[in-house]
C-alpha positions in Angstrom: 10.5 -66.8 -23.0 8.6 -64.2 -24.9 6.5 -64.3 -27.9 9.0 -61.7 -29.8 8.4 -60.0 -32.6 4.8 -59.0 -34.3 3.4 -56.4 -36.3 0.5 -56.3 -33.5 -2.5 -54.8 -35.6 -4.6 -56.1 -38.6 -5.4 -53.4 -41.3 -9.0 -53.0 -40.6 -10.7 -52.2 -37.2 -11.9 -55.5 -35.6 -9.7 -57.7 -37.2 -8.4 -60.6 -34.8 -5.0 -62.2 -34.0 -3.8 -65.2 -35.9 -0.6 -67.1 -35.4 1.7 -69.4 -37.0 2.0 -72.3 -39.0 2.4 -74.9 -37.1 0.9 -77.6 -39.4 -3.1 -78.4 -40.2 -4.9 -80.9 -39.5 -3.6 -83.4 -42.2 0.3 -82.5 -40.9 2.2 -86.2 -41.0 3.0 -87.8 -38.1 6.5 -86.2 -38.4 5.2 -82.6 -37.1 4.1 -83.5 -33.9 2.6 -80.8 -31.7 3.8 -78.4 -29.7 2.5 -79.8 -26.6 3.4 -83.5 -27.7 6.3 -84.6 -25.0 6.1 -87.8 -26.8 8.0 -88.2 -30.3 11.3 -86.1 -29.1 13.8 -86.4 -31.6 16.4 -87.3 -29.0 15.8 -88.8 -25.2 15.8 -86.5 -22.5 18.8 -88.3 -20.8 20.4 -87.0 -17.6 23.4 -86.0 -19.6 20.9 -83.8 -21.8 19.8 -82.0 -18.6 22.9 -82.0 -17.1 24.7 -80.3 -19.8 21.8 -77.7 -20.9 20.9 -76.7 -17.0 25.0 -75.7 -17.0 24.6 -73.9 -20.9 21.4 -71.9 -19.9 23.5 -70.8 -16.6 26.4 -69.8 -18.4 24.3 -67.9 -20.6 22.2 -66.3 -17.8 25.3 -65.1 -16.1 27.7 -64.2 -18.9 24.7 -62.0 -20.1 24.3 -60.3 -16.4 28.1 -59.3 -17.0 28.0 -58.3 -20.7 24.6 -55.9 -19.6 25.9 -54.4 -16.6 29.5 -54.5 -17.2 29.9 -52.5 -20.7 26.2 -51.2 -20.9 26.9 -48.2 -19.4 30.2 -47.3 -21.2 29.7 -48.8 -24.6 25.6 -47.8 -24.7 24.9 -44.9 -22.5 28.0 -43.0 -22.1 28.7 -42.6 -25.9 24.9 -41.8 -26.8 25.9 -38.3 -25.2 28.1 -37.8 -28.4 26.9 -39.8 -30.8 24.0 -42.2 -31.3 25.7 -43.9 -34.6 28.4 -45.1 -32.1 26.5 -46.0 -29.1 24.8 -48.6 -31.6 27.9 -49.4 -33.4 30.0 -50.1 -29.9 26.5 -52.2 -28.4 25.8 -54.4 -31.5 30.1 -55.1 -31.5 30.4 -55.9 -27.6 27.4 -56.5 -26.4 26.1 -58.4 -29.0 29.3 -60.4 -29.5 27.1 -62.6 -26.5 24.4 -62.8 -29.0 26.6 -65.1 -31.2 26.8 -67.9 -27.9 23.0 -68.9 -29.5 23.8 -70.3 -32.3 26.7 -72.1 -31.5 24.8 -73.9 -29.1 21.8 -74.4 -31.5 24.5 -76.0 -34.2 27.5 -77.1 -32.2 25.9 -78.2 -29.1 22.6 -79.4 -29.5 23.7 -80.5 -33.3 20.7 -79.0 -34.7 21.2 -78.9 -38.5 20.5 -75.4 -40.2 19.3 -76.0 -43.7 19.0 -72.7 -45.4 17.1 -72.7 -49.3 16.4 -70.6 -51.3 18.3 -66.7 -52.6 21.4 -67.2 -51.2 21.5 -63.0 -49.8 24.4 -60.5 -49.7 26.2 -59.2 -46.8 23.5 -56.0 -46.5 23.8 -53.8 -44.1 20.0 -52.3 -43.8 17.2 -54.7 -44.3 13.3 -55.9 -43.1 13.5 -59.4 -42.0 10.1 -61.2 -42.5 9.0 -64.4 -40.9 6.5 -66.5 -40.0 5.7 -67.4 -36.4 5.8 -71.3 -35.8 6.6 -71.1 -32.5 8.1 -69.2 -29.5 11.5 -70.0 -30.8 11.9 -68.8 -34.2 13.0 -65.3 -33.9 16.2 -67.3 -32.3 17.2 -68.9 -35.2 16.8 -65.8 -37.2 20.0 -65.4 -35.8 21.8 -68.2 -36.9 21.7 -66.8 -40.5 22.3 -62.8 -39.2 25.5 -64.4 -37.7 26.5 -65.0 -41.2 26.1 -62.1 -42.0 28.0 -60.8 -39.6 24.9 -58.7 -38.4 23.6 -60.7 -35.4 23.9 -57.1 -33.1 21.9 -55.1 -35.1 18.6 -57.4 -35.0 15.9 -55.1 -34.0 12.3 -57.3 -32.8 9.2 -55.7 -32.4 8.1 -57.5 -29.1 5.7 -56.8 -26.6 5.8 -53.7 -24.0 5.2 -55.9 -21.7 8.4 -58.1 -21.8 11.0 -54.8 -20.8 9.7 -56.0 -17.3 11.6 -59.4 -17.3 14.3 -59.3 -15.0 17.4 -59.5 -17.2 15.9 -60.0 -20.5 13.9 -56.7 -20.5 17.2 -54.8 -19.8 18.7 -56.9 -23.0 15.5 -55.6 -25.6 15.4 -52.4 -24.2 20.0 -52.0 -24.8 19.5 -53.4 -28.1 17.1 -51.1 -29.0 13.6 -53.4 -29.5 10.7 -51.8 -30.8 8.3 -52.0 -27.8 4.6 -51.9 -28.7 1.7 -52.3 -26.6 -0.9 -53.5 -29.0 -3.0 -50.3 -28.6 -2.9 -48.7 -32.5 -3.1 -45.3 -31.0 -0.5 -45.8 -28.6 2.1 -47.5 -31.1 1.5 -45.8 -34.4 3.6 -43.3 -33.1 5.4 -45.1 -31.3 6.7 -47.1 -34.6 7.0 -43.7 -36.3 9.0 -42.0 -33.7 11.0 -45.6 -33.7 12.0 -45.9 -37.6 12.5 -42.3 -37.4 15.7 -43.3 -35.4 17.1 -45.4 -37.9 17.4 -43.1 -40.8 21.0 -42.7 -40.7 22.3 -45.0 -43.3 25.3 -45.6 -41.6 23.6 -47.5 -38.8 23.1 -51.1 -39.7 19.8 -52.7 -39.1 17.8 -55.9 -39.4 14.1 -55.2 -38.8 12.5 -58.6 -38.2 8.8 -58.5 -37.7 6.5 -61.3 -37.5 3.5 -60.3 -39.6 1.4 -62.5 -37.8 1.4 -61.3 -34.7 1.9 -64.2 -32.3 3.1 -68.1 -32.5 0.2 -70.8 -34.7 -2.9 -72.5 -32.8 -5.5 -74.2 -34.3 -8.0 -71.6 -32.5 -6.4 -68.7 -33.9 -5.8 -69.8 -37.3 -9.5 -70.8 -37.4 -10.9 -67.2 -35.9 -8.3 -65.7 -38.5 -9.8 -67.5 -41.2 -13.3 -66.4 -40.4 -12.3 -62.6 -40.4 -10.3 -63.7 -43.8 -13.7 -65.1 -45.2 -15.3 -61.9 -44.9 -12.9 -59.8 -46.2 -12.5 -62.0 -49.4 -8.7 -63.8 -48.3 -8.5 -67.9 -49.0 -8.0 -70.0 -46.0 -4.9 -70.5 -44.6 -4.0 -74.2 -43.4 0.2 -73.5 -42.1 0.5 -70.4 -41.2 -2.2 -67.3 -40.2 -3.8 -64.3 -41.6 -1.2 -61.6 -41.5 -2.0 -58.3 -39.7 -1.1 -55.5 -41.8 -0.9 -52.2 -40.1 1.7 -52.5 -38.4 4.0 -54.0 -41.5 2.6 -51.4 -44.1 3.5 -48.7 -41.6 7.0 -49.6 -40.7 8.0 -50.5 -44.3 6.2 -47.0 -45.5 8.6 -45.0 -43.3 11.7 -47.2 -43.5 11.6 -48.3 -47.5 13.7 -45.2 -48.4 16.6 -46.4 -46.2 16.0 -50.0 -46.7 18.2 -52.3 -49.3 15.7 -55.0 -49.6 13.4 -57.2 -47.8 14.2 -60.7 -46.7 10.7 -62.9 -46.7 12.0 -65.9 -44.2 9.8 -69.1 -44.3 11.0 -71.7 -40.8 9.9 -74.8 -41.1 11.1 -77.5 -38.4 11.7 -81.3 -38.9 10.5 -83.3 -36.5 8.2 -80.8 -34.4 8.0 -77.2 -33.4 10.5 -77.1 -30.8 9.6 -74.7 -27.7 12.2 -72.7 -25.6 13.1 -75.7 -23.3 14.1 -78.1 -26.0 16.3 -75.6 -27.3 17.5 -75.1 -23.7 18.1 -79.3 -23.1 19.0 -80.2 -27.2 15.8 -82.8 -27.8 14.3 -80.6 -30.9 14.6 -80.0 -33.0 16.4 -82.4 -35.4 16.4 -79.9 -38.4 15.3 -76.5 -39.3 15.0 -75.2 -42.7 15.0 -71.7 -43.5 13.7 -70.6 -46.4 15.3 -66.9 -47.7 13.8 -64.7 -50.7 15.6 -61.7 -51.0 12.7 -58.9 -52.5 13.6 -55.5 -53.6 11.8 -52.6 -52.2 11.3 -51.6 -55.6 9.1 -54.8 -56.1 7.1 -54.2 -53.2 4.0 -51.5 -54.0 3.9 -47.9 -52.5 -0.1 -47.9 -51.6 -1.4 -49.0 -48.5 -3.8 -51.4 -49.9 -1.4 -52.1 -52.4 0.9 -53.4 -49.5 -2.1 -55.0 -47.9 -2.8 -57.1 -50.8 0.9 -58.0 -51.6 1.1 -59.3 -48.0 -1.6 -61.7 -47.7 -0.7 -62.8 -51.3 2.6 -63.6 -49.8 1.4 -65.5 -47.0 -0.3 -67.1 -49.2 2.9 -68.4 -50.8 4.0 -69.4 -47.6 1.1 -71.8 -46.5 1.6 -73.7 -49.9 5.4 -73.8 -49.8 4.6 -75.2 -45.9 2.1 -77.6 -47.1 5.1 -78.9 -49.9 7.5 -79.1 -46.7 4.8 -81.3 -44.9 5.4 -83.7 -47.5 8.7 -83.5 -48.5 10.5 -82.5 -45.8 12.6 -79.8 -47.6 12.2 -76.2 -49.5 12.5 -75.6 -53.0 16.5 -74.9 -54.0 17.3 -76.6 -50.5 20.9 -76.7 -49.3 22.3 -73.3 -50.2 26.0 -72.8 -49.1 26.4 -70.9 -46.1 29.5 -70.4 -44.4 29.7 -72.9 -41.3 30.6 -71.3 -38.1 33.9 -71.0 -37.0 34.5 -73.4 -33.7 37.7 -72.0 -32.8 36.2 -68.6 -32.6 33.1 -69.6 -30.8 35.0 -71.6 -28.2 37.3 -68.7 -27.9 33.8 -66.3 -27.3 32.7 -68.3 -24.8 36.0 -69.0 -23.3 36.5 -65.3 -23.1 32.9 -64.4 -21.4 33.2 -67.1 -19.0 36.5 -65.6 -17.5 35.6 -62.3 -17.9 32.5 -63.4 -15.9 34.3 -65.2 -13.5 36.6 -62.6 -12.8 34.1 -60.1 -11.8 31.8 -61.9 -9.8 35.1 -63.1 -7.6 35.8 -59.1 -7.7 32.5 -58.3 -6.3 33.6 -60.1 -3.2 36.7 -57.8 -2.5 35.9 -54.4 -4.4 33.6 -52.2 -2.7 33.9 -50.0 -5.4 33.0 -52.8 -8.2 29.9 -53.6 -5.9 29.2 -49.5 -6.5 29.5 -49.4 -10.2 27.4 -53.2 -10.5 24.4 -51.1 -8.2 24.6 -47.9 -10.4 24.5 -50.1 -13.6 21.7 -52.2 -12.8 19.6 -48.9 -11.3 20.5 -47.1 -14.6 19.2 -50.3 -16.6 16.4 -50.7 -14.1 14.9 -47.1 -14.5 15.8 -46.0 -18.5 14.0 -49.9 -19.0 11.0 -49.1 -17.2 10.8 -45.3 -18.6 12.3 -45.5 -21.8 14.7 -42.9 -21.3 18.3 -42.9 -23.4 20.8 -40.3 -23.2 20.6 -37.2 -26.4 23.9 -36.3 -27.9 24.6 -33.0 -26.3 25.5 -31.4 -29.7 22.1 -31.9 -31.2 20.8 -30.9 -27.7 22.2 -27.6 -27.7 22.0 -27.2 -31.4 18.3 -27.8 -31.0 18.3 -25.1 -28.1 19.7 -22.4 -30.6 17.6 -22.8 -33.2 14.9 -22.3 -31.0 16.4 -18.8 -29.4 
């Protein structure tokens, strides 16, 4: 899987990548590394593999469907009229597959989701930042949007690179990812031209970018905390140096339209899980998400005022991580979230696996089905790889006007 979201550039030329807070060297013997196939919180049984090879295909083929199925009449076809709609259809139907995640995160693998902290409204426009333990925690940055009834409209920032995944680049690029290719002069306006398209308030929208920039190693916290030394920032042990460009720039444009920022702190109990553990349900045993909800009007206007307030933050973080080494829990743990609703997610699944089923024993009697499944996947195939998406025709024309 991808390394998702990052705010990809440090503030200052020459500044280096740093990652995520996996643990420091004096971590307990309860955060075992990444890499550590010993210590799994639960056996790797046949049943496990059984049971999560048959989850990851259900998912694999009920997202082909959703994609190709309802992408082009519920993303492209009503981005000729309005782009408000073609968001608000995609984040309801296409992103009702979403909501499969965590379900089999909680329900599933029985992963416990321990949320602490500001227990946040229902918002509707907000920047969602997190630190980067590991390649799987933008995922369960989803397990508290679906509470919120806004797991459709999360937006990553994620590598250019990725849109060339077969199936998962054609997801990013329908739900509307911001796409950078870690060249400043290529994304700044990239991001402008980006957060420019979300400045209709009636468009919902959780920004979640990883300040750091990609997921912890001892190496890269170590080169961070070199550059850090220079430029006058403490050491960080738990998580790494934020880069700041990128996150001063997108909150600049987008603070006017934003209701607040959400600082999320992961922290994992009994090791950072990776993709396939997720995948099988042998880590992790808990994750604990810890939520601050910060008004923009807290957060400083300046660039370098911004700057500042984001390394002091990560700051915060690395202590508050160092406390979790120890204790095993955030400060105001156990917040009450509403538990997800099992009829309804058996009723979602139930619903994309026959709608699934239906059409791939179609596409062995409908040549005309076989027809709209090759235009689909050519249309998601080429506006992936170009970036192309459909202008309403009423701002085309009234553009066209203006200009005679």
């Amino acid at each position: 899987m991808p390394t998702p979201p990052g705010d990809a550039y440090a503030s200052k030329p020459g500044a280096e990548s740093l990652s995520l807070d996996d643990l420091g060297d004096q971590a307990p013997a309860m955060y075992s590394s990444q890499g550590d196939k010993l210590h799994l919180h639960r056996p790797l049984t046949l049943f496990r593999r059984v049971r999560g090879l048959v989850c990851l295909a259900i998912l694999l083929l009920t997202a082909f469907v959703a994609l190709v199925l309802l992408s082009p009449v519920v993303h492209f076809l009503p981005r000729f009229f309005s782009v408000h709609y073609s968001r608000l259809w995609t984040s309801y139907f296409i992103g009702n597959w979403l909501s499969m995640w965590p379900y089999l995160f909680e329900e599933v693998n029985e992963t416990k989701v321990i949320f602490a902290g500001d227990k946040v409204p229902k918002e509707n426009r907000v920047m969602v930042m997190c630190n980067h333990r590991t390649e799987v925690d933008w995922m369960y940055i989803w397990n508290l949007a679906i509470r919120k009834g806004k797991i459709g409209y999360c937006k990553y920032a994620v590598k250019n690179s990725v849109k060339n995944l077969p199936l998962f680049g054609w997801a990013f690029y329908v739900f509307e990812f911001l796409m950078l290719h870690r060249k400043w002069e290529v994304d700044a306006p990239v991001i402008k031209t980006y957060i420019d398209s979300f400045q209709d308030k009636r468009d919902p929208l959780w920004l979640v970018v990883f300040p750091e920039g990609t997921d912890f190693s001892e190496a890269k916290r170590d080169t961070g905390n070199a550059i850090g030394r220079e430029k006058g920032y403490p050491e960080l042990v738990n998580v790494l140096q934020p880069r700041t460009r990128g996150f001063v720039t997108c909150l600049s444009q987008s603070r006017c339209s934003l209701d607040a920022v959400y600082d999320l702190t992961i922290g994992y109990k009994k090791r950072c899980p990776l993709f396939i553990n997720n995948v099988f349900g042998t880590d992790p045993s808990e994750v604990h998400i810890h939520i601050r909800r910060i008004p923009i009007s807290e957060i400083p206007q300046s660039e370098d005022g911004m700057t500042q307030w984001l390394y002091d933050l990560f700051y915060q973080k690395d202590q508050m991580l160092a406390s979790f080494s120890k204790t095993g829990s955030f400060p105001d743990s156990g917040i009450e979230e509403s538990p997800l609703n099992i009829v309804e997610g058996v009723c979602n699944v139930a619903l994309h696996v026959v709608l699934s089923g239906w059409v791939f024993w179609c596409l062995f009697h409908s040549v005309w089905l076989k027809l709209y499944v090759a235009f689909a996947s050519l249309l998601l195939a080429f506006s992936t790889y170009f970036d192309w998406r459909p202008k309403p025709v009423y701002s085309s024309l009234r553009t066209k006007r203006k200009i005679v």
